[in-house]
ROVOMI-297121 format. One record per residue (C-alpha): residue in one letter; x, y, z. Coordinates in nm, 3 decimals, always signed. Example, Ala and Ser with C-alpha at 12.3 -4.5 7.8 and 13.67 -1.06 7.14 Angstrom:
// residues 2
<dovex->a | px->+1.230 | py->-0.450 | pz->+0.780>
<dovex->s | px->+1.367 | py->-0.106 | pz->+0.714>
This chain:
// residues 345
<dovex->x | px->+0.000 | py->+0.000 | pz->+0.000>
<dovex->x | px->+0.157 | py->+0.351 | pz->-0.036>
<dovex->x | px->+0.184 | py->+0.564 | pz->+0.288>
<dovex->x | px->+0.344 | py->+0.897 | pz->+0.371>
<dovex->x | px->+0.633 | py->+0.829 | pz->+0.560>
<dovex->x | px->+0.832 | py->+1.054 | pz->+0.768>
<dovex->x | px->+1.192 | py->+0.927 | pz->+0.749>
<dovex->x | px->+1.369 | py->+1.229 | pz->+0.979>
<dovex->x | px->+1.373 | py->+1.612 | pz->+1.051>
<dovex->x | px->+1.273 | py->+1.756 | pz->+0.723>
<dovex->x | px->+1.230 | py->+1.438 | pz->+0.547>
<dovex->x | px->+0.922 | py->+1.253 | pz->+0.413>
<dovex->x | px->+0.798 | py->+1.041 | pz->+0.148>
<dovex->x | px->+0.539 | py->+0.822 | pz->-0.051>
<dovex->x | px->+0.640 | py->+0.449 | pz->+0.006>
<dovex->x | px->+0.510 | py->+0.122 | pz->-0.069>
<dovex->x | px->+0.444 | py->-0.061 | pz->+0.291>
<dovex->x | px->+0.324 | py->-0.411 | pz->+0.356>
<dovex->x | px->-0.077 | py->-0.344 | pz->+0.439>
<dovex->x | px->-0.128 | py->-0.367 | pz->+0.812>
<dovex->x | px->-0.270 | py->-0.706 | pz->+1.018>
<dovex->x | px->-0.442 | py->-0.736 | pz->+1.329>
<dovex->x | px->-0.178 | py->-0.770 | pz->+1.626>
<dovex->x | px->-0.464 | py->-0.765 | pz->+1.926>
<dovex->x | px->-0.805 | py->-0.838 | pz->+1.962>
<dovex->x | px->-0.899 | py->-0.482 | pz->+1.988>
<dovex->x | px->-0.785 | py->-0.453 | pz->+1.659>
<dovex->x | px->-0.988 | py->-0.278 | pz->+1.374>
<dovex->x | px->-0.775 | py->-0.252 | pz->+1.004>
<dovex->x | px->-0.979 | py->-0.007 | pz->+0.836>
<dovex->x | px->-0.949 | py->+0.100 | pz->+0.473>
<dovex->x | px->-0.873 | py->+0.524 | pz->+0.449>
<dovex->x | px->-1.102 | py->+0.720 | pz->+0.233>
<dovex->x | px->-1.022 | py->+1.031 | pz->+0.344>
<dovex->x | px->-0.754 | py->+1.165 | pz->+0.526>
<dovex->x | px->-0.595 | py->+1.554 | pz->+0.580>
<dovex->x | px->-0.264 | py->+1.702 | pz->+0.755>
<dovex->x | px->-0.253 | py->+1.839 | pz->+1.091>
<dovex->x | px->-0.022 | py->+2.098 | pz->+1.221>
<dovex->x | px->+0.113 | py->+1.891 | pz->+1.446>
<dovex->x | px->+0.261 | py->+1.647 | pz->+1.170>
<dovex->x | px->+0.423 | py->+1.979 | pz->+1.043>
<dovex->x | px->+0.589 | py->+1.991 | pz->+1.399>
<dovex->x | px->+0.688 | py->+1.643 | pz->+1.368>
<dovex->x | px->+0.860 | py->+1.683 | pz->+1.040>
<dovex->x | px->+1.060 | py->+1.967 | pz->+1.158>
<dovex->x | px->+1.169 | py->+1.717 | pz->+1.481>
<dovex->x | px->+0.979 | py->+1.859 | pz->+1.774>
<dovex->x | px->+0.797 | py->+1.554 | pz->+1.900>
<dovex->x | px->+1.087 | py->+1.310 | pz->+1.963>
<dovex->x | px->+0.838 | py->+1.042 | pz->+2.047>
<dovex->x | px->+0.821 | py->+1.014 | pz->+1.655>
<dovex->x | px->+1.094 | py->+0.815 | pz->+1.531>
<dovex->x | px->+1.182 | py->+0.794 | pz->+1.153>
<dovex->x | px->+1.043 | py->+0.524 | pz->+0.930>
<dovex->x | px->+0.692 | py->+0.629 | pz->+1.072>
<dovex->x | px->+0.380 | py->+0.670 | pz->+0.871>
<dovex->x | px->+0.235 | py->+0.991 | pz->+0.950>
<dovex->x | px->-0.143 | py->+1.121 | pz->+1.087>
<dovex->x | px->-0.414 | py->+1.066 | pz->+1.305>
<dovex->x | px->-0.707 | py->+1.203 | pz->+1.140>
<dovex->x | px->-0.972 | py->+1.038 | pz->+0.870>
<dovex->x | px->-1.237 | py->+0.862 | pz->+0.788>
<dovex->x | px->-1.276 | py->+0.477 | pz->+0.609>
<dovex->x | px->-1.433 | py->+0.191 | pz->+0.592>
<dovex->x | px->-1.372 | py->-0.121 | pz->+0.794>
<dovex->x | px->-1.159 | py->-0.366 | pz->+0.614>
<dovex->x | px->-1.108 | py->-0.619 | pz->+0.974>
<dovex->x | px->-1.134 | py->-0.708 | pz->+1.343>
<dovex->x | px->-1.018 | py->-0.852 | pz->+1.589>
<dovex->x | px->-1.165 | py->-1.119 | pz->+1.791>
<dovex->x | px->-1.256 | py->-0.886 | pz->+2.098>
<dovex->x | px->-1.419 | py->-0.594 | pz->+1.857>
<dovex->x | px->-1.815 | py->-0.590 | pz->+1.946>
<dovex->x | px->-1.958 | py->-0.280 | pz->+1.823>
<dovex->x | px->-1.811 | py->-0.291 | pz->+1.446>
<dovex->x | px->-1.793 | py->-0.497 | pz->+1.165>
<dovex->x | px->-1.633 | py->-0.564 | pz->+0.856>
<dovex->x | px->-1.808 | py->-0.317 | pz->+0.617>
<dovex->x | px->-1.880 | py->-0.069 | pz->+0.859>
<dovex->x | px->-1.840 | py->+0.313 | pz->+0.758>
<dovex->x | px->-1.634 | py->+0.504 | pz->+1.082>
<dovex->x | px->-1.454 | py->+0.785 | pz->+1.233>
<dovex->x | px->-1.115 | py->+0.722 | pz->+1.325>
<dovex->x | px->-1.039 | py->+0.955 | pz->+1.640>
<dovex->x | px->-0.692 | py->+1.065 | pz->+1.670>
<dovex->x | px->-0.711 | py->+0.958 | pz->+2.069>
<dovex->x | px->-0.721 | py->+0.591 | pz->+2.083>
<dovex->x | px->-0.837 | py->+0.476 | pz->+2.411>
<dovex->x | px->-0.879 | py->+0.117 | pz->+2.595>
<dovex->x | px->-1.158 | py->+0.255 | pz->+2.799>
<dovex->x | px->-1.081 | py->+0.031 | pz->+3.128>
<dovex->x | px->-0.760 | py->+0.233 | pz->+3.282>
<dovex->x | px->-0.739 | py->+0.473 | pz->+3.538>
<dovex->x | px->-0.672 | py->+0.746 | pz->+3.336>
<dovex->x | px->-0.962 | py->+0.645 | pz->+3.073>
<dovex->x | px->-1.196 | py->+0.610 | pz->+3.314>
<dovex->x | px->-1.135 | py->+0.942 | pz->+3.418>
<dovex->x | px->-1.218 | py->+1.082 | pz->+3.071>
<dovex->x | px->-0.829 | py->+1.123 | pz->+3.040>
<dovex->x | px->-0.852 | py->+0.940 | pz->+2.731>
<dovex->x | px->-0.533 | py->+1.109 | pz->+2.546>
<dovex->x | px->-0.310 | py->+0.929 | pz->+2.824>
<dovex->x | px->-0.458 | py->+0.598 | pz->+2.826>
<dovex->x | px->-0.242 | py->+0.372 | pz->+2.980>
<dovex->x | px->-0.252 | py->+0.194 | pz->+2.580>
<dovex->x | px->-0.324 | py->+0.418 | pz->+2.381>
<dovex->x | px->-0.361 | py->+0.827 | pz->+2.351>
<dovex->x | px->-0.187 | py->+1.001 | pz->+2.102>
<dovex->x | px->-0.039 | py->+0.688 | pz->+1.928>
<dovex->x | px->-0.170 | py->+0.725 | pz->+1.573>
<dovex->x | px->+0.094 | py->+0.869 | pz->+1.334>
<dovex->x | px->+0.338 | py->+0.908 | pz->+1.675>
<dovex->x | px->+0.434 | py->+0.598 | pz->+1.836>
<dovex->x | px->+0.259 | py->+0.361 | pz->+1.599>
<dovex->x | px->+0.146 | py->+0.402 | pz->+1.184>
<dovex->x | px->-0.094 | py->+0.674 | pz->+1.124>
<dovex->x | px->-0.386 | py->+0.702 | pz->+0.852>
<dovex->x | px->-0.188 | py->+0.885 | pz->+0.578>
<dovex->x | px->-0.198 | py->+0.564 | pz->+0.429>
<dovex->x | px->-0.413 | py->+0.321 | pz->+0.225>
<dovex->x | px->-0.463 | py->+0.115 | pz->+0.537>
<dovex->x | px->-0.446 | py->+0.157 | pz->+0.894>
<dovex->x | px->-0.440 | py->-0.054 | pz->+1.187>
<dovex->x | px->-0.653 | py->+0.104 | pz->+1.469>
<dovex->x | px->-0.649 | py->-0.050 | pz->+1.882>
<dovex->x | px->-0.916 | py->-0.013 | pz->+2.090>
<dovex->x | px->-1.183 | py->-0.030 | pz->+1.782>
<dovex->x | px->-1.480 | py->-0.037 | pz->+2.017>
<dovex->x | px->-1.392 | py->+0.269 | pz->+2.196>
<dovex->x | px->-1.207 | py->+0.440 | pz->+1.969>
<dovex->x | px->-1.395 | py->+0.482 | pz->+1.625>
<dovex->x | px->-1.707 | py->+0.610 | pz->+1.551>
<dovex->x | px->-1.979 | py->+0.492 | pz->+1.316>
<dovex->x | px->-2.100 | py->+0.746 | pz->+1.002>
<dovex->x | px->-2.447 | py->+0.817 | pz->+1.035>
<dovex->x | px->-2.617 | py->+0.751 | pz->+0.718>
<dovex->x | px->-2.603 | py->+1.052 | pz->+0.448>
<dovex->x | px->-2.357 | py->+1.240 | pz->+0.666>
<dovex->x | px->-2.058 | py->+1.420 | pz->+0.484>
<dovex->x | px->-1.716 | py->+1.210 | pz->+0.547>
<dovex->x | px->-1.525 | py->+1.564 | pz->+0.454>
<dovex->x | px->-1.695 | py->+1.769 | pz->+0.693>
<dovex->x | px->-1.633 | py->+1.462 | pz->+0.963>
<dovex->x | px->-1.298 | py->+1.422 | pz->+0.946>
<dovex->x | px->-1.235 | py->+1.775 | pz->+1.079>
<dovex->x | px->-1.387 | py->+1.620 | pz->+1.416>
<dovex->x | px->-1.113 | py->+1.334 | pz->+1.389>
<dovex->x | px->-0.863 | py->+1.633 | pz->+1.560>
<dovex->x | px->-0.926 | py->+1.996 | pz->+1.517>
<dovex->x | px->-1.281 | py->+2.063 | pz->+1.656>
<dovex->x | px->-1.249 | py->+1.833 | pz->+1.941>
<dovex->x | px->-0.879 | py->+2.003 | pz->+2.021>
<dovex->x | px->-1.044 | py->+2.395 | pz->+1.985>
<dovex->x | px->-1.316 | py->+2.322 | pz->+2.169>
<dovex->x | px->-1.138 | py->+2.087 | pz->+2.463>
<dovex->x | px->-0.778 | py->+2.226 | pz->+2.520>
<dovex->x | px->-0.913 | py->+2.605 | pz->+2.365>
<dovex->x | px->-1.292 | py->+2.654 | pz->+2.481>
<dovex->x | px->-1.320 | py->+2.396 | pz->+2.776>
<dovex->x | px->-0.969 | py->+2.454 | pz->+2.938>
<dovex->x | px->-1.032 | py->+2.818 | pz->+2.895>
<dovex->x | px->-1.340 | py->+2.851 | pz->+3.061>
<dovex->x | px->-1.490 | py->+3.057 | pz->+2.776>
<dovex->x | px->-1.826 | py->+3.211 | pz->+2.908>
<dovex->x | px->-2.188 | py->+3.398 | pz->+2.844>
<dovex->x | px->-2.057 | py->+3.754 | pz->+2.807>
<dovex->x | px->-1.672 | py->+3.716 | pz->+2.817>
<dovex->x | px->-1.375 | py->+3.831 | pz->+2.604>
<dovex->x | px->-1.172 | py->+3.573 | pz->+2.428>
<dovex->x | px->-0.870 | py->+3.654 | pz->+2.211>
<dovex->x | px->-0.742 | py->+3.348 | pz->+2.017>
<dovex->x | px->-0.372 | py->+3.423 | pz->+1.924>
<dovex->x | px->-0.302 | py->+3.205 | pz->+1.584>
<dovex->x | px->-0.616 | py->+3.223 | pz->+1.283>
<dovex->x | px->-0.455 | py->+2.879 | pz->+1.171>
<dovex->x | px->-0.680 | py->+2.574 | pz->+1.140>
<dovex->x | px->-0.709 | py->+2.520 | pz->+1.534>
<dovex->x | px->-0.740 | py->+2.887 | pz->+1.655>
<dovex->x | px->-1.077 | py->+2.890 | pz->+1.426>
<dovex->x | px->-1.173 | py->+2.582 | pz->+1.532>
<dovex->x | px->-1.186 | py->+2.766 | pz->+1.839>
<dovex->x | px->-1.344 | py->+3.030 | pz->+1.741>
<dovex->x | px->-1.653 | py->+2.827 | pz->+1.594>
<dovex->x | px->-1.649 | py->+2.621 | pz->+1.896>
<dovex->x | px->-1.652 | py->+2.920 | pz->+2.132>
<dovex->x | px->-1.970 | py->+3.049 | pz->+1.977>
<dovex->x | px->-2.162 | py->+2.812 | pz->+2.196>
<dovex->x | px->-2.107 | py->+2.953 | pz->+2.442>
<dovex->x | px->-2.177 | py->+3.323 | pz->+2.336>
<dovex->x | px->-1.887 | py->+3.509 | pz->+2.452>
<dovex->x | px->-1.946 | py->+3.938 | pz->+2.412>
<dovex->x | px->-1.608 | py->+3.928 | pz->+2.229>
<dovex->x | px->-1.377 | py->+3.762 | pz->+1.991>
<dovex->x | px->-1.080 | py->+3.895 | pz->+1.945>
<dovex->x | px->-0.861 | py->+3.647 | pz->+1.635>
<dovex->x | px->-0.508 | py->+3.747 | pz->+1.622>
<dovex->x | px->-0.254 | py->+3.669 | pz->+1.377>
<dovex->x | px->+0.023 | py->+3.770 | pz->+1.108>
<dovex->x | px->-0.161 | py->+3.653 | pz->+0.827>
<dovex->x | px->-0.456 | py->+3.912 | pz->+0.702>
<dovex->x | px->-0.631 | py->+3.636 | pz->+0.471>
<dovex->x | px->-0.662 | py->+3.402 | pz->+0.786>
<dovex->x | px->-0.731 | py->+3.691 | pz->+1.005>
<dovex->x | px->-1.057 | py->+3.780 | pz->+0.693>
<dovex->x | px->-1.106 | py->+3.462 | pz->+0.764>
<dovex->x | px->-1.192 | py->+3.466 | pz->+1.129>
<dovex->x | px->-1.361 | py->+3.772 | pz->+1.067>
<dovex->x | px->-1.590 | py->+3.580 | pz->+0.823>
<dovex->x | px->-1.616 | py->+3.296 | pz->+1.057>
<dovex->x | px->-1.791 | py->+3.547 | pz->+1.352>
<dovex->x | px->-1.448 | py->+3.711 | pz->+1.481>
<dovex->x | px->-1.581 | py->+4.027 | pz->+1.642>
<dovex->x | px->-1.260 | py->+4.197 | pz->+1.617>
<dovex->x | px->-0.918 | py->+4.119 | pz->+1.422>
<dovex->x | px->-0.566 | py->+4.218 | pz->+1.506>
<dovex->x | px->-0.270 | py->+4.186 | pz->+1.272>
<dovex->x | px->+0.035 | py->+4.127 | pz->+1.487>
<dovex->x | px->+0.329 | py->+4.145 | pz->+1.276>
<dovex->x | px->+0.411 | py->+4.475 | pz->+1.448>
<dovex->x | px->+0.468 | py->+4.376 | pz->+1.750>
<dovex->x | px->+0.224 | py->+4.583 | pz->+1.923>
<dovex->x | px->-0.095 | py->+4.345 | pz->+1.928>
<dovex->x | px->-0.061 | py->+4.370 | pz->+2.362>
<dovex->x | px->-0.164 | py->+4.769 | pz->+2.344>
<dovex->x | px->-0.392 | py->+4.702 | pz->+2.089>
<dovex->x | px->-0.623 | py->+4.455 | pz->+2.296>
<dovex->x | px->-0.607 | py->+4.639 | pz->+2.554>
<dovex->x | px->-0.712 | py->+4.896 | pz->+2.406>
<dovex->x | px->-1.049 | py->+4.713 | pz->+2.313>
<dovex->x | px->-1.065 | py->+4.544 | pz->+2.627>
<dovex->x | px->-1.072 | py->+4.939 | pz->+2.846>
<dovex->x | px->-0.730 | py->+4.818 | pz->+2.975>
<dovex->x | px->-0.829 | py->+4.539 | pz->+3.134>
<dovex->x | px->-0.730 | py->+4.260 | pz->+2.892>
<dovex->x | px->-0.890 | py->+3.959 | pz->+2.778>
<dovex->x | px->-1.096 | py->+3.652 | pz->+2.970>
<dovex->x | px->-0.960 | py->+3.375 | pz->+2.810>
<dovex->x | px->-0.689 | py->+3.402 | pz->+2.633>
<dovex->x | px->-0.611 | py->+3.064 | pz->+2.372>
<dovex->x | px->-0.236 | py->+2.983 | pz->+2.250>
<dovex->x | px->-0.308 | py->+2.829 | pz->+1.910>
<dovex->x | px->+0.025 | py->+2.823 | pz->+1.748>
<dovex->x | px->+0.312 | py->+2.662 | pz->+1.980>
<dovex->x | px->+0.595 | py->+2.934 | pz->+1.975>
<dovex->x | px->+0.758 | py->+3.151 | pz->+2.279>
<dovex->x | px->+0.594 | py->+3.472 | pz->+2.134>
<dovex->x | px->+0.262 | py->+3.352 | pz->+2.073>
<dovex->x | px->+0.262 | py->+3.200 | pz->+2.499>
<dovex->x | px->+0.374 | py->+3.633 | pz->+2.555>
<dovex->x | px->+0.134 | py->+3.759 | pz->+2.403>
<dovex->x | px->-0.134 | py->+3.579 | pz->+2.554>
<dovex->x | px->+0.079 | py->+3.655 | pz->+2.951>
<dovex->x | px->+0.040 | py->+4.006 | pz->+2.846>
<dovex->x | px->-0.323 | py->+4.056 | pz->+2.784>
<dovex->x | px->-0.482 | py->+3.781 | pz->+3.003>
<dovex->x | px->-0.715 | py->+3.988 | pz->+3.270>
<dovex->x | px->-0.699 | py->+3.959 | pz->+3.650>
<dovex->x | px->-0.870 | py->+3.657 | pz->+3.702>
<dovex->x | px->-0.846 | py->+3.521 | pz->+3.368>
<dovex->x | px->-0.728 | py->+3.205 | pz->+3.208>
<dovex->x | px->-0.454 | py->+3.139 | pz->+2.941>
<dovex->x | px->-0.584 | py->+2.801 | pz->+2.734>
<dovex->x | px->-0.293 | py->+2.655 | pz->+2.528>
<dovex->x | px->-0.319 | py->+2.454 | pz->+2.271>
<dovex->x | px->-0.063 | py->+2.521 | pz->+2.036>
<dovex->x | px->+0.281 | py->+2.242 | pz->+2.072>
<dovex->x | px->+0.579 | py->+2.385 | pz->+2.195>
<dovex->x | px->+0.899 | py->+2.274 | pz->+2.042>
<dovex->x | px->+1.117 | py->+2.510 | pz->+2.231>
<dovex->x | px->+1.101 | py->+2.617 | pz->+2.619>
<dovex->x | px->+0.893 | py->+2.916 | pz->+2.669>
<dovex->x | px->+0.944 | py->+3.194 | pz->+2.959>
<dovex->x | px->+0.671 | py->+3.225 | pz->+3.237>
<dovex->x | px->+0.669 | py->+3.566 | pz->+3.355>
<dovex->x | px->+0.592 | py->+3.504 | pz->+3.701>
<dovex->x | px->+0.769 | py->+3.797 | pz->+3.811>
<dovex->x | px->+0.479 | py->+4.007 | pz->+3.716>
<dovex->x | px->+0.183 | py->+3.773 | pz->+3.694>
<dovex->x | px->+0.216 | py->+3.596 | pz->+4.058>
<dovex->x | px->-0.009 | py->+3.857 | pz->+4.180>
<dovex->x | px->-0.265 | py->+3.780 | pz->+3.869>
<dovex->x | px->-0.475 | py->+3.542 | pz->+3.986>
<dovex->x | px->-0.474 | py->+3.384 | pz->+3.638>
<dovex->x | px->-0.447 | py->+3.031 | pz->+3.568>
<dovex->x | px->-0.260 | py->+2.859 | pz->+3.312>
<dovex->x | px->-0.417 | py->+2.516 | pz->+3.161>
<dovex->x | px->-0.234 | py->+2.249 | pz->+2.902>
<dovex->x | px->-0.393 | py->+1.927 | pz->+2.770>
<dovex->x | px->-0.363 | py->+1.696 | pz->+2.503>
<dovex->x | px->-0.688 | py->+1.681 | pz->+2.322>
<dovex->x | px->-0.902 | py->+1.382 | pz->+2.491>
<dovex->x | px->-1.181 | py->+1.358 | pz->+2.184>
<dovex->x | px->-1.480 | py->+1.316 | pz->+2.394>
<dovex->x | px->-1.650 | py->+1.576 | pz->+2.289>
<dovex->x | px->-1.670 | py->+1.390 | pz->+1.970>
<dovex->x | px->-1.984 | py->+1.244 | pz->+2.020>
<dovex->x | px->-2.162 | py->+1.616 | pz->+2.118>
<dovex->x | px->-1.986 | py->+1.748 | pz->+1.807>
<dovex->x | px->-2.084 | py->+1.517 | pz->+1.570>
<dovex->x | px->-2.420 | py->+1.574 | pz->+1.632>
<dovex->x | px->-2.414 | py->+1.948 | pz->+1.559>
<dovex->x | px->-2.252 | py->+1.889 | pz->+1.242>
<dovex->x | px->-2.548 | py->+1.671 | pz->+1.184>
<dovex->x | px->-2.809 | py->+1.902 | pz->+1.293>
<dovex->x | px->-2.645 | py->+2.164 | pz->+1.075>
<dovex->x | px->-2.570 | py->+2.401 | pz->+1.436>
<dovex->x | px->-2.193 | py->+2.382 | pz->+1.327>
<dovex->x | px->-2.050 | py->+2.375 | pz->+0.944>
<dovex->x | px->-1.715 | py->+2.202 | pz->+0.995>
<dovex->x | px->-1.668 | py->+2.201 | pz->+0.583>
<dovex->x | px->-1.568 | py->+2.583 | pz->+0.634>
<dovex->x | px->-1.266 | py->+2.477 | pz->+0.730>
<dovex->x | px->-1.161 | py->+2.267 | pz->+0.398>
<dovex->x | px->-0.982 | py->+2.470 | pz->+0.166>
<dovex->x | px->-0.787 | py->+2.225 | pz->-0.093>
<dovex->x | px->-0.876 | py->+1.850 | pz->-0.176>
<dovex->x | px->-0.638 | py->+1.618 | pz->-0.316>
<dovex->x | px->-0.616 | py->+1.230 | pz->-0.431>
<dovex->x | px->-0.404 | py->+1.025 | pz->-0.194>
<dovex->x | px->-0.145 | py->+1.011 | pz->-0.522>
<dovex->x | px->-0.058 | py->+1.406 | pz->-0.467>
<dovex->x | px->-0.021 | py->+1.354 | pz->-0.082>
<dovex->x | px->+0.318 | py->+1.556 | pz->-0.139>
<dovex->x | px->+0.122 | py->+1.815 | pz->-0.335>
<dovex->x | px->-0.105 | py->+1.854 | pz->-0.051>
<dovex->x | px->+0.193 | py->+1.916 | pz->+0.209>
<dovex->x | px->+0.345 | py->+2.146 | pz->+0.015>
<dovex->x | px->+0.022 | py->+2.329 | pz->-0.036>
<dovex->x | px->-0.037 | py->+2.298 | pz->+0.337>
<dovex->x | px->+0.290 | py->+2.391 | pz->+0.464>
<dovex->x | px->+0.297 | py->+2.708 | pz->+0.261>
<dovex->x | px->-0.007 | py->+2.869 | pz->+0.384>
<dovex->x | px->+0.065 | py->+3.224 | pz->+0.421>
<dovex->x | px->+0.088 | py->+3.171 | pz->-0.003>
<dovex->x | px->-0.183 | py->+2.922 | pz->-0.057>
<dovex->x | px->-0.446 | py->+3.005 | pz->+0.189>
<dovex->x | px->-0.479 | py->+2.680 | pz->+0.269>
<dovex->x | px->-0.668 | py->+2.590 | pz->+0.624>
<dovex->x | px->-0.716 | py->+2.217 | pz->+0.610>
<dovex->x | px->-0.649 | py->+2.012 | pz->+0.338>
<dovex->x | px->-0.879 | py->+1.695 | pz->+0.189>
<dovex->x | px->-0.653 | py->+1.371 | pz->+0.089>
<dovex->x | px->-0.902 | py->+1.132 | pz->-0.081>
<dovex->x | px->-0.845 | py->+0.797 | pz->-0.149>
C-alpha cells in the first residue's frame, strides 16, 4: 500500500508498505477514504515531537471503511463506515476512566506518533470499540474528518480549558486551522467578544468571516496595546495559544485579565518563559492538555443538525497520489491560503 512516511527532521515520502494485520483483539484494520494534515505532523517533520521516530507513517485524522477485526471488537464490523479519532483509548484504565482518554495507559496520542498513522491506504486502529465512531447515514465524510482532531482540540484544550463564558472576552492568538476551530467552537457559548489574532490578514478575513468580532494583525509587534485597548485596559478573559511558539505564549501573559485564564493549545517545540515575576499577583491560571476527543460524540451531532459547518474549514482537496502536493500546499499557507487540506483515497 503507499503511505506517507516521515523518514527524519525535514524528510518525508510516498512508500510502498506491507498493508497492516491485526496484532490484538482490539484490533480494527480499516481502509482510508479520506484523510488531511494536521499541524502537528508539520511539527513532527521539523523534529519537535521526539516520540516520533523515523520510518513512521504519518497522521491521526480520517475517515474509512472497515476492512477487519479482531476477535474482541463488538460494536463494528467488517463493512462498517467510521470515524477514526486521533485519541485511541482502551476505555478500562485509570486514566480512561477518568475521561483522560489522550493518556490511556494503551493508547492516547499513538496514531501517526508511536505507531502508523492514517496517511496511508490502510491503517491498523487498537481499541476499535472505543475508539472509532460509526458514520451516520447521508452524513458528509469531509466535513467529519475535521472532528477526527481539530474541533475536538479547539473546543477541549481552547474553549473547555479556557473557561470561555456567556458575556466574556476571548482573544485566540493564531487564525490557523485550530485557533478557528476555536473560534466556531466558542460560539456556543456566546462570549461578548472575539478577538482572532494573527500575522496573516487572509486568515485573520477569515476569522472575521467565521464570527471574529474583532481582528488584530500582529506582525508589528504591538498586538498587547492594541487589545487592551479594546478590552478598556483590562485585557482579555480567556486568552487561547493556538500556534506553539515563545511569542505567541507572551502575548497571551500580556493581555490575560486579573482573574483570567490562558488556554494553550498550540505544541511547543522550544522552552517558553513564564513571567511570574509580574503575573504571581494575577490570579490567572494557566491550563495544558492533550486533546481527549470526547466531545466527539456532542460534536458530531451538531454537524449533523447543521448548528456547526465544519466544511468551512476545507480549503484544498487532493487524491491520496498528490499527498506531497497537498503538504506542500499545506505547509505554505501564508501563499496558498490553505486551512485544512482533503486527501481522498
Amino acid at each position: 500500500m503507499k503511505a506517507l512516511v516521515y523518514n527524519g527532521p525535514g524528510l518525508k515520502a510516498l512508500e510502498d508498505r506491507p498493508k497492516p494485520t491485526i496484532q490484538a483483539p482490539g484490533d480494527a484494520i480499516v481502509r482510508i477514504t479520506r484523510t488531511t494534515i494536521c499541524g502537528t505532523d508539520l511539527h513532527i517533520l521539523k523534529g519537535d515531537v521526539a516520540t516520533c521516530a523515523p520510518g513512521r507513517i504519518l497522521g491521526h485524522e480520517g475517515t474509512g471503511v472497515i476492512d477487519s477485526v479482531g476477535a474482541g471488537v463488538t460494536a463494528f464490523k467488517a463493512g462498517d463506515r467510521v470515524l477514526i479519532s486521533c485519541i485511541s483509548s482502551c476505555g478500562k484504565c485509570e486514566n480512561c476512566r477518568r475521561g483522560m482518554y489522550s493518556h490511556c495507559a494503551t493508547g492516547g496520542w499513538i496514531l501517526g506518533n508511536t505507531i502508523d498513522g492514517t496517511q496511508a491506504e490502510y491503517v491498523r486502529t487498537p481499541h476499535a470499540d472505543t475508539s472509532l465512531y460509526p458514520i451516520p447515514e447521508g452524513a458528509d465524510e469531509e466535513a467529519l474528518v475535521m472532528l477526527s482532531d481539530i474541533l475536538p482540540t479547539g473546543f477541549e484544550c481552547g474553549v473547555l480549558n479556557g473557561k470561555v463564558a456567556p458575556g466574556s472576552t476571548v482573544a485566540i492568538v493564531g487564525a490557523g486551522p485550530i485557533g478557528l476551530a476555536a473560534l466556531l467552537t466558542a460560539k456556543f457559548y456566546s462570549p461578548a467578544e472575539i478577538i482572532m489574532v494573527d500575522l496573516d490578514e487572509n486568515r485573520l478575513a477569515v476569522g472575521k468571516r467565521f464570527g471574529a468580532t474583532s481582528v488584530v494583525n500582529s506582525a508589528d509587534g504591538g498586538a498587547a496595546q492594541r487589545i487592551m485597548k479594546l478590552t478598556g485596559g483590562r485585557g482579555v478573559d480567556t486568552a487561547i495559544e493556538a500556534v506553539g511558539i515563545p511569542a505567541t505564549f507572551k502575548l497571551c501573559e500580556d493581555i490575560v485579565a486579573a482573574g483570567g485564564t490562558i488556554a494553550n493549545v498550540g505544541v511547543h517545540g522550544a522552552k517558553v518563559e513564564l513571567h511570574l515575576e509580574r503575573l504571581w499577583s494575577h490570579n490567572m491560571t494557566i491550563t495544558t492538555r492533550l486533546v481527549d476527543t470526547a466531545s466527539i460524540p456532542m460534536l458530531l451531532k451538531t454537524v449533523q443538525s447543521s448548528r456547526l459547518d465544519a466544511t468551512q474549514l476545507i480549503t484544498h482537496r487532493f487524491k491520496f497520489a498528490e499527498m506531497l502536493q497537498a503538504y506542500d500546499t499545506f505547509g505554505r499557507a501564508a501563499e496558498t491560503k490553505a486551512l485544512k487540506v482533503i486527501i481522498e483515497a
